[in-house]
The first five atom37 places (N, CA, C, CB, O) and aatype in JSON, in Angstrom:
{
  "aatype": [20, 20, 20, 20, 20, 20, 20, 20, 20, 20, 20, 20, 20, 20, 20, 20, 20, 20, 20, 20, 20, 20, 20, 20, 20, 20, 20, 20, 20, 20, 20, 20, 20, 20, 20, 20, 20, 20, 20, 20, 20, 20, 20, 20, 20, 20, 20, 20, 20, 20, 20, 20, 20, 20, 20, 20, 20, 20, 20, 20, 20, 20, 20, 20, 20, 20, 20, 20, 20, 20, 20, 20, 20, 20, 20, 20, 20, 20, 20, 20, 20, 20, 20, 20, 20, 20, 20, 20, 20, 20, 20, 20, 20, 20, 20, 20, 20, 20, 20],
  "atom_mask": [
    [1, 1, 1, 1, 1],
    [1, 1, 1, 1, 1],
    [1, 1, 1, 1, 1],
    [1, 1, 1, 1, 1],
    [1, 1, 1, 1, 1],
    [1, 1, 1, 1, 1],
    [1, 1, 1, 1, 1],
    [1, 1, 1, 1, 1],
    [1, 1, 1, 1, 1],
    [1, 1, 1, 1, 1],
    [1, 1, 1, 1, 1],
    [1, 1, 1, 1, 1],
    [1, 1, 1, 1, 1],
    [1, 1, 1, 1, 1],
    [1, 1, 1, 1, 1],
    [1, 1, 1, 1, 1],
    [1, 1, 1, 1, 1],
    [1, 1, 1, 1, 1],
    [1, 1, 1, 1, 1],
    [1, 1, 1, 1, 1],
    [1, 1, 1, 1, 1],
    [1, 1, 1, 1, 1],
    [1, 1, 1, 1, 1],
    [1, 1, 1, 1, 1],
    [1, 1, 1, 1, 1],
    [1, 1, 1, 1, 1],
    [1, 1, 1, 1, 1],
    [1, 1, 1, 1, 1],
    [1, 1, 1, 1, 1],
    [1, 1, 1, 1, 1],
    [1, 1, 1, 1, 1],
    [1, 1, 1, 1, 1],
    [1, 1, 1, 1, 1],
    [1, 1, 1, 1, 1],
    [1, 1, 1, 1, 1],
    [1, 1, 1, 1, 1],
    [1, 1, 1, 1, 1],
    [1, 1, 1, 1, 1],
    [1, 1, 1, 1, 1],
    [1, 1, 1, 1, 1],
    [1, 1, 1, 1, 1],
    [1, 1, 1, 1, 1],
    [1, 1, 1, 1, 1],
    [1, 1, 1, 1, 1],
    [1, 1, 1, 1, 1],
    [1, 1, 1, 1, 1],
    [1, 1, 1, 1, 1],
    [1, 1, 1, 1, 1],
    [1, 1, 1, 1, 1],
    [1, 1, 1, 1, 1],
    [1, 1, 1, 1, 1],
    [1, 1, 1, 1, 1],
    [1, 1, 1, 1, 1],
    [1, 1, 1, 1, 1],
    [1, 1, 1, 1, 1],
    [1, 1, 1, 1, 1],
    [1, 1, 1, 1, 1],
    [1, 1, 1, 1, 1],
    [1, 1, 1, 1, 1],
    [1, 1, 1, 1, 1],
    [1, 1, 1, 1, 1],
    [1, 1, 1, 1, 1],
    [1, 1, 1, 1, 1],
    [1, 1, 1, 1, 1],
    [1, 1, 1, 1, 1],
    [1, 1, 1, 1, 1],
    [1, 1, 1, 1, 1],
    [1, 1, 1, 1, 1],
    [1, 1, 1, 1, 1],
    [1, 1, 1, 1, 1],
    [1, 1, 1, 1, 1],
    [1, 1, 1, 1, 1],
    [1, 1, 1, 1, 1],
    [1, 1, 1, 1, 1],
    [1, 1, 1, 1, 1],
    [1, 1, 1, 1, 1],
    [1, 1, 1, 1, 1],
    [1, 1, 1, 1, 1],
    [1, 1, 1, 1, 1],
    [1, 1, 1, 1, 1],
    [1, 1, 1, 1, 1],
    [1, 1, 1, 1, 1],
    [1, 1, 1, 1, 1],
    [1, 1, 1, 1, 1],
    [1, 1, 1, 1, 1],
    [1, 1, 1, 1, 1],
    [1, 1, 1, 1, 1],
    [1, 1, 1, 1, 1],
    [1, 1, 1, 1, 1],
    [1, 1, 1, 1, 1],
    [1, 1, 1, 1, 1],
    [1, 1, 1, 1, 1],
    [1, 1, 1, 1, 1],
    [1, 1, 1, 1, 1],
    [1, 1, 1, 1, 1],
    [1, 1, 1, 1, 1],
    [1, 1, 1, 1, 1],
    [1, 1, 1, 1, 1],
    [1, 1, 1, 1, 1]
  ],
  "atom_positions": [
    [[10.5, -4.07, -16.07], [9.27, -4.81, -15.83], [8.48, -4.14, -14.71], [9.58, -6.28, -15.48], [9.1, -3.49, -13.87]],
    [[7.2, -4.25, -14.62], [6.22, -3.72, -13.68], [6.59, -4.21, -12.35], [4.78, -4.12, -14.03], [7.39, -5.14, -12.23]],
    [[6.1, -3.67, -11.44], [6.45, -4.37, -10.05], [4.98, -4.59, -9.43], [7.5, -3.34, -8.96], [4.12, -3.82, -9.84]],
    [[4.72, -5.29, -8.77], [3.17, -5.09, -8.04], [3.79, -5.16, -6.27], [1.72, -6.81, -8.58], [4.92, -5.57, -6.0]],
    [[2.9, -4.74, -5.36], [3.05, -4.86, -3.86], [1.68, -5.26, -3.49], [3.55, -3.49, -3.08], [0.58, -5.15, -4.04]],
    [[2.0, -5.64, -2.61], [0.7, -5.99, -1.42], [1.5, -6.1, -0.01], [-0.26, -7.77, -1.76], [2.47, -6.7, 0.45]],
    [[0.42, -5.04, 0.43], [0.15, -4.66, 1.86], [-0.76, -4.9, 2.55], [0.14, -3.65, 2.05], [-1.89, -4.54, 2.21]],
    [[-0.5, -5.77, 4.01], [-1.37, -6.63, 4.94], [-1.32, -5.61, 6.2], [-0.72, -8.33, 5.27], [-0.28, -5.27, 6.76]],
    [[-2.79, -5.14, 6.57], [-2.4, -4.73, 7.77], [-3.38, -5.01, 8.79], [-2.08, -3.42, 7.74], [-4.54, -5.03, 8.38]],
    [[-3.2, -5.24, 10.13], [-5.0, -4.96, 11.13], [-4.41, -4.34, 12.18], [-6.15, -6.56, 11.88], [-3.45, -4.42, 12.94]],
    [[-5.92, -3.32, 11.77], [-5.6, -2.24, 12.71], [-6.2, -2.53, 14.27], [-6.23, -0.87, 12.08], [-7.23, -3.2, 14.39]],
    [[-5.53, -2.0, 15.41], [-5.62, -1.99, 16.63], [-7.37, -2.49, 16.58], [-5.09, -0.46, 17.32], [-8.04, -2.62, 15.56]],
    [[-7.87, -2.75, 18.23], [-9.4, -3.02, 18.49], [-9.58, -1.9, 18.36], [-10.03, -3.64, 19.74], [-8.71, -1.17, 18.84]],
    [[-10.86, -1.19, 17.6], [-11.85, -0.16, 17.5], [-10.98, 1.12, 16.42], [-12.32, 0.4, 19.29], [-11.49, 2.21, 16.16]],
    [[-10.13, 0.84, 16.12], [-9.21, 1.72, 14.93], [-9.38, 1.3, 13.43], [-7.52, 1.52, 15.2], [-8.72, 1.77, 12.5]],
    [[-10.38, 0.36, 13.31], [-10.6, -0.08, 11.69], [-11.36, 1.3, 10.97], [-11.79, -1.7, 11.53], [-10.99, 1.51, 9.81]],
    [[-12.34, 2.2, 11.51], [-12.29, 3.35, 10.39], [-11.62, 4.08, 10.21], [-12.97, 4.05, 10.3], [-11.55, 4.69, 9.14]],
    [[-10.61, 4.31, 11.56], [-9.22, 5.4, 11.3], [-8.27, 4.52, 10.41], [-8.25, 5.92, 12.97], [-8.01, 4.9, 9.27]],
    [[-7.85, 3.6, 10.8], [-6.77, 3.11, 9.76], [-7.5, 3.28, 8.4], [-6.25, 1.43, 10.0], [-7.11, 4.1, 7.57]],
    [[-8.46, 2.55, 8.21], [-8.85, 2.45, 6.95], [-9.1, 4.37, 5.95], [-10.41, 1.39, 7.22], [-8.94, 4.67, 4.77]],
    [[-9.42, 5.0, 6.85], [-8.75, 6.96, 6.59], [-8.12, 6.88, 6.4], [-8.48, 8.13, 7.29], [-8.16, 6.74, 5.18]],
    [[-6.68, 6.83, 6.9], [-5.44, 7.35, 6.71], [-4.88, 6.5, 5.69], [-4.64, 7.42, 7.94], [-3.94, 6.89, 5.0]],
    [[-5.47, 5.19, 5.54], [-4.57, 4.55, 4.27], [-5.7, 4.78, 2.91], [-4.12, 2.51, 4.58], [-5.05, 4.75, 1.86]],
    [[-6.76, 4.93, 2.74], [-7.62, 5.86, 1.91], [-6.71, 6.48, 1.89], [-8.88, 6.5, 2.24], [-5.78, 5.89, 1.34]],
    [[-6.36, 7.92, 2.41], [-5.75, 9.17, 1.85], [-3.85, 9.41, 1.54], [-6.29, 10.26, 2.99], [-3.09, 10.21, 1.0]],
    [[-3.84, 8.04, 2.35], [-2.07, 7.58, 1.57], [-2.47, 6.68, 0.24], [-0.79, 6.24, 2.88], [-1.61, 6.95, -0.61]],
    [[-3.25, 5.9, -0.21], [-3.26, 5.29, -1.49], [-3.52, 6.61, -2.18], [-4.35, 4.03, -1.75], [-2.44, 6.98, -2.63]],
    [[-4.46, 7.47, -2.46], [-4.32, 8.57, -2.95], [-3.13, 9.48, -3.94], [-4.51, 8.97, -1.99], [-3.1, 9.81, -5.13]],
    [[-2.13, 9.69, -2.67], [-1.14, 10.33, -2.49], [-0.3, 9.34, -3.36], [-0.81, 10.63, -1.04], [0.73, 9.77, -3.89]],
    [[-0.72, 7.92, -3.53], [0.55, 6.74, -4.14], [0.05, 7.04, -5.46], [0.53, 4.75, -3.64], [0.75, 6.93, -6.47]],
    [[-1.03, 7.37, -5.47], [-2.05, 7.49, -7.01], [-1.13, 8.38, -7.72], [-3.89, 8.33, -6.9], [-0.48, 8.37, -8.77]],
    [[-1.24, 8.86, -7.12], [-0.09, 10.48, -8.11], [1.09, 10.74, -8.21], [-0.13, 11.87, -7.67], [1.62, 11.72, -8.74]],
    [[1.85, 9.28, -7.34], [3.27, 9.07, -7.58], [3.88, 9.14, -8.91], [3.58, 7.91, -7.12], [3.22, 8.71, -9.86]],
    [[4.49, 9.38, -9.02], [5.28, 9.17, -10.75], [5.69, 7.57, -10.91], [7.1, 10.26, -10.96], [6.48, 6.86, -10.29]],
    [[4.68, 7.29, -12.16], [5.02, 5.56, -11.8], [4.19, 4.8, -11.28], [6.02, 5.26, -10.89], [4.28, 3.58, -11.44]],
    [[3.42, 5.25, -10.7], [2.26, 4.44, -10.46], [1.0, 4.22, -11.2], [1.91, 4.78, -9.47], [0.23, 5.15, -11.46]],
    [[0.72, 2.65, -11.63], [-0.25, 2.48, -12.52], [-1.38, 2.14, -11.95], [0.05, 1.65, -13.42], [-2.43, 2.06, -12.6]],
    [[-1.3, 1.88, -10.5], [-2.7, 1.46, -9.85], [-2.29, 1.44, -8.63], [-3.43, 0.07, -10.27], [-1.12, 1.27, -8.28]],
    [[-3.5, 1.65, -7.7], [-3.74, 1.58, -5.95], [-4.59, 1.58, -5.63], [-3.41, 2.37, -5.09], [-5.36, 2.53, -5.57]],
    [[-4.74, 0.62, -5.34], [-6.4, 0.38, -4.8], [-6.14, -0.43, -3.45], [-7.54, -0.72, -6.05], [-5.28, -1.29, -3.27]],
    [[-7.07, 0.05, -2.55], [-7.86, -0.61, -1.3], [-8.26, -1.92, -0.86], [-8.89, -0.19, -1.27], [-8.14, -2.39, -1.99]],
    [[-8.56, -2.73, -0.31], [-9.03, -3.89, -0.52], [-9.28, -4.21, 1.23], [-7.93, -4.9, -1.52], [-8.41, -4.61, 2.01]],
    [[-10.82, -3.87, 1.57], [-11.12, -3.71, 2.93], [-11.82, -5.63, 3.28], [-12.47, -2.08, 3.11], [-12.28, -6.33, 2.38]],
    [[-11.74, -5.99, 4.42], [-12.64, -7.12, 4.9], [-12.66, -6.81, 6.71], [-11.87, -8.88, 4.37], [-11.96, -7.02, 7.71]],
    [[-13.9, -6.2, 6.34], [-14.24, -5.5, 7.59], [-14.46, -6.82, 8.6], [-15.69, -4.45, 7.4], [-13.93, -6.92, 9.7]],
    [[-15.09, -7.52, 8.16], [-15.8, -8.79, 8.89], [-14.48, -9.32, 9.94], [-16.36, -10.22, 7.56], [-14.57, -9.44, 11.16]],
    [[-13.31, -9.59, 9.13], [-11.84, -9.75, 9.98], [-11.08, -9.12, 10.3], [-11.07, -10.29, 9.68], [-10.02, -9.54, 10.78]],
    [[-11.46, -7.45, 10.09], [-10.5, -6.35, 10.17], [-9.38, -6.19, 9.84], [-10.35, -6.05, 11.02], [-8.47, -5.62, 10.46]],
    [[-9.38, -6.93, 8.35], [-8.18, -6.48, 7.68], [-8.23, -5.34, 6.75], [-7.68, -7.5, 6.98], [-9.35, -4.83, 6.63]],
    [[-7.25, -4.81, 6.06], [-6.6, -3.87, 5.31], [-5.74, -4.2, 4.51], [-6.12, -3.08, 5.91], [-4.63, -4.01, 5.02]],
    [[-5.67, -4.71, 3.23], [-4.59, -4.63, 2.17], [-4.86, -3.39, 1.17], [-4.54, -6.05, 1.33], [-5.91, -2.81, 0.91]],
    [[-3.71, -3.23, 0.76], [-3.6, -2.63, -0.28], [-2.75, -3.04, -1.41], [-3.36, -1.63, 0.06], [-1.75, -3.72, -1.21]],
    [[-3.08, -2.69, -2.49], [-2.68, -3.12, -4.0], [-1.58, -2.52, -4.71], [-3.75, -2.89, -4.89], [-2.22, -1.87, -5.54]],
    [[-0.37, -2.29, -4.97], [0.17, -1.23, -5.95], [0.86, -1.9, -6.68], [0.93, -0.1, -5.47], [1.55, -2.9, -6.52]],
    [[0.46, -0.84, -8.04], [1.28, -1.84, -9.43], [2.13, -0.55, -10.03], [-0.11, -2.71, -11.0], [1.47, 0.43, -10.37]],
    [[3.76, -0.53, -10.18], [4.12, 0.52, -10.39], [4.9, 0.01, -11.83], [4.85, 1.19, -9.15], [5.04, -1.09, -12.34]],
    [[5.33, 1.36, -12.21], [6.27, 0.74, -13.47], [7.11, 0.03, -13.79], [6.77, 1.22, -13.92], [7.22, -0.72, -14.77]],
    [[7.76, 0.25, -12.93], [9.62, -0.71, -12.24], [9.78, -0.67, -11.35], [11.11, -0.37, -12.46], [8.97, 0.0, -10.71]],
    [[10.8, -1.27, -10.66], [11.29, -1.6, -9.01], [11.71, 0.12, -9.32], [12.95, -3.21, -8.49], [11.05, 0.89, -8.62]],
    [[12.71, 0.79, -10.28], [12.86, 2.12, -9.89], [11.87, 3.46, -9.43], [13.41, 2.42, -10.8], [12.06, 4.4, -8.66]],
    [[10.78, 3.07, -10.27], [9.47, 3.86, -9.7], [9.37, 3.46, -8.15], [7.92, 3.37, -10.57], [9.48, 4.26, -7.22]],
    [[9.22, 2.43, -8.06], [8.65, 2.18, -6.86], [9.8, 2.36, -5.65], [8.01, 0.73, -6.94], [9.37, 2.56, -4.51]],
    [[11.11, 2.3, -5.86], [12.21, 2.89, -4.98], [11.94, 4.25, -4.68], [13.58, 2.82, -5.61], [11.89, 4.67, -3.53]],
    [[11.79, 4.88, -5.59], [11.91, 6.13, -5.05], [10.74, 6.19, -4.43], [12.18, 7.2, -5.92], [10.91, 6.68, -3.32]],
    [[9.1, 5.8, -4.75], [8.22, 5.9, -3.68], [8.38, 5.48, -2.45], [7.3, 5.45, -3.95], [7.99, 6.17, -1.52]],
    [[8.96, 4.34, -2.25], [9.31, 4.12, -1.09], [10.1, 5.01, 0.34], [9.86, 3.28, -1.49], [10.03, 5.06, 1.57]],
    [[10.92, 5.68, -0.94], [12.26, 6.94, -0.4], [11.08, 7.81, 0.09], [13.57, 7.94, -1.91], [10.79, 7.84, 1.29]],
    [[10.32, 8.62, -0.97], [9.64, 9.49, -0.72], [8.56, 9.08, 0.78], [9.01, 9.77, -2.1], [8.69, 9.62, 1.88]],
    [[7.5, 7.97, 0.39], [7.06, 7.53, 1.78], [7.56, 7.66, 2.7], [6.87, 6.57, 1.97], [6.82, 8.2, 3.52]],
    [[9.05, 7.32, 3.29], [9.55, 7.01, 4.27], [9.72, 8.36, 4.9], [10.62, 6.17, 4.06], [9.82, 8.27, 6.12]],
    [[9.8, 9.62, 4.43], [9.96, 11.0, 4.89], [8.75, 11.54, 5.61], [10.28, 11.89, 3.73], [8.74, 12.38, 6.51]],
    [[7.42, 10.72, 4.91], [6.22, 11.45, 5.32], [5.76, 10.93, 6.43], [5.19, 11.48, 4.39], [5.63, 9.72, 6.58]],
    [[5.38, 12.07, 7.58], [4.46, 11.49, 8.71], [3.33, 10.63, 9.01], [4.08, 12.22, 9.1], [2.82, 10.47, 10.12]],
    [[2.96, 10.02, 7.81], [1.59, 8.97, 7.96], [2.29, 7.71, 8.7], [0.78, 8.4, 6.2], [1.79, 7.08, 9.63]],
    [[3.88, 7.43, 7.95], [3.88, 6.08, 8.66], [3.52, 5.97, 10.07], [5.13, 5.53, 8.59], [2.7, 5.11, 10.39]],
    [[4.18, 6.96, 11.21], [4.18, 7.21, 12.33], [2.95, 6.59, 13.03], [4.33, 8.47, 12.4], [2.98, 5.78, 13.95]],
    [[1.68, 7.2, 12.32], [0.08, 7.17, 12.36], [-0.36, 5.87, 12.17], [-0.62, 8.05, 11.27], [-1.47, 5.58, 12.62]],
    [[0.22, 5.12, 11.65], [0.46, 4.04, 10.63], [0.58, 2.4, 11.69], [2.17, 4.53, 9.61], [-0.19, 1.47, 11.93]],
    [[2.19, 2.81, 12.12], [2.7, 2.32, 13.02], [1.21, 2.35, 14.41], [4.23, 3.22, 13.19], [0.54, 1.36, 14.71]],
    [[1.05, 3.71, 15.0], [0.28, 3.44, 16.08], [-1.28, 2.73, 16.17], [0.26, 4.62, 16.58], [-1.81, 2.21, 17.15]],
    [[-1.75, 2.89, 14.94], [-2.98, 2.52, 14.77], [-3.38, 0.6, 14.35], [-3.38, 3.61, 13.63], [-4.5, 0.1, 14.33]],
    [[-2.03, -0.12, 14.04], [-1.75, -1.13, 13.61], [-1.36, -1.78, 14.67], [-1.01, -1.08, 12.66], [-0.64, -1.4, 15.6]],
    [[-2.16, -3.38, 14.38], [-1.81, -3.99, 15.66], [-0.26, -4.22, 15.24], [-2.77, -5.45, 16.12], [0.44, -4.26, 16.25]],
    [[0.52, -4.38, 13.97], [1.79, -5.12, 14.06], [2.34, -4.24, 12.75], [1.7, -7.01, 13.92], [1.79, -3.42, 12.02]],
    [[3.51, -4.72, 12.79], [4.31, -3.8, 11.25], [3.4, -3.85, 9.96], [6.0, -4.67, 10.62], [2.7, -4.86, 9.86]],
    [[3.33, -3.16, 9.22], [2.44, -3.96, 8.17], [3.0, -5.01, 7.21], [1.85, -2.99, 7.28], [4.01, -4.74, 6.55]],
    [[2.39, -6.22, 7.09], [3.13, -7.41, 6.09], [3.33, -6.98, 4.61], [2.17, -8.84, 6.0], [2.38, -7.02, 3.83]],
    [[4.38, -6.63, 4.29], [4.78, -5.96, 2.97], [5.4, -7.38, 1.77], [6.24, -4.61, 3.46], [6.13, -8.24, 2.26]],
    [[5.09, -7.46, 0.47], [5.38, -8.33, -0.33], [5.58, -7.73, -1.56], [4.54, -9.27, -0.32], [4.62, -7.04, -1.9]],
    [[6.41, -7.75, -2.29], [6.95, -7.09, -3.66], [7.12, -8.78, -4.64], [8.89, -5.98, -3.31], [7.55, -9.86, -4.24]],
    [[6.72, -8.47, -5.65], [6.51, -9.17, -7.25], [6.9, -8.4, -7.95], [5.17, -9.52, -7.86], [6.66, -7.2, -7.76]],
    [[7.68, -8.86, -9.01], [8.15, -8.78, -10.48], [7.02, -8.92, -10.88], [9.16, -9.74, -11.11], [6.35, -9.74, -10.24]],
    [[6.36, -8.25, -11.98], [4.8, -8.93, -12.66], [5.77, -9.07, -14.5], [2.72, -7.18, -12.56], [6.46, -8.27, -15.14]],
    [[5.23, -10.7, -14.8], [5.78, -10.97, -16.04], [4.78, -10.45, -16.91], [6.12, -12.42, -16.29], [3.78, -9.9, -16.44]],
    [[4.94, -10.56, -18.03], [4.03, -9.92, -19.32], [3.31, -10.56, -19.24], [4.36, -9.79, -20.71], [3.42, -11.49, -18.44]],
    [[1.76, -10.36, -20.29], [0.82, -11.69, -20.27], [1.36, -11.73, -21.95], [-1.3, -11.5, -19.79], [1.66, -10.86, -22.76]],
    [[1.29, -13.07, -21.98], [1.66, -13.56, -23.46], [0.86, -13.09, -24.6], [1.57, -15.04, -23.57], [-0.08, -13.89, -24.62]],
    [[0.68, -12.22, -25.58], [-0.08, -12.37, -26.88], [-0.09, -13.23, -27.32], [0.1, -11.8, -27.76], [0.91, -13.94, -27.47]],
    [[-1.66, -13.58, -27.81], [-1.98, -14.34, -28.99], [-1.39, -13.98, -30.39], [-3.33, -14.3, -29.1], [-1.69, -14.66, -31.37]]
  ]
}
């Protein structure tokens, strides 16, 4: 079954166009994961938040992205530019029923 995530983040006072860079050019990088069916952005500048969207094939796609993420230096960037860990949430996505 598909998996979906959502990612909550706010970035430090005066770091909302850098965060919002560096996770631009990490959704990217998720784009071309093996397994990934979508990543998209989802900015609200007004409260300075940052989510992001990902819908992958299976929890196994998305394990190994995770593996792979965890090697690369963005989190680091990630971590400093964020006021707090980022709020991470994983879903099972069920089928939609045919008519």
């Amino acid at each position: 079954m598909a998996e979906a995530v959502i990612i909550s983040l706010r970035p430090r006072p005066g770091k909302f166009t850098e965060l919002t860079a560096l996770i631009t050019q990490m959704v990217e990088e998720a784009r071309k994961h093996n397994g990934c069916l979508q990543a998209e952005i989802l900015l609200a500048p007004e409260r300075e938040e940052i989510s992001v969207f990902q819908r992958w094939q299976d929890s196994e796609a998305f394990g190994e992205y995770l593996i792979w993420r965890s090697k690369q230096e963005h989190l680091d960037r990630v971590y400093a530019l964020a006021e707090a860990e980022p709020d991470f949430s994983s879903y099972t996505l069920i089928e939609p029923v045919q008519p």
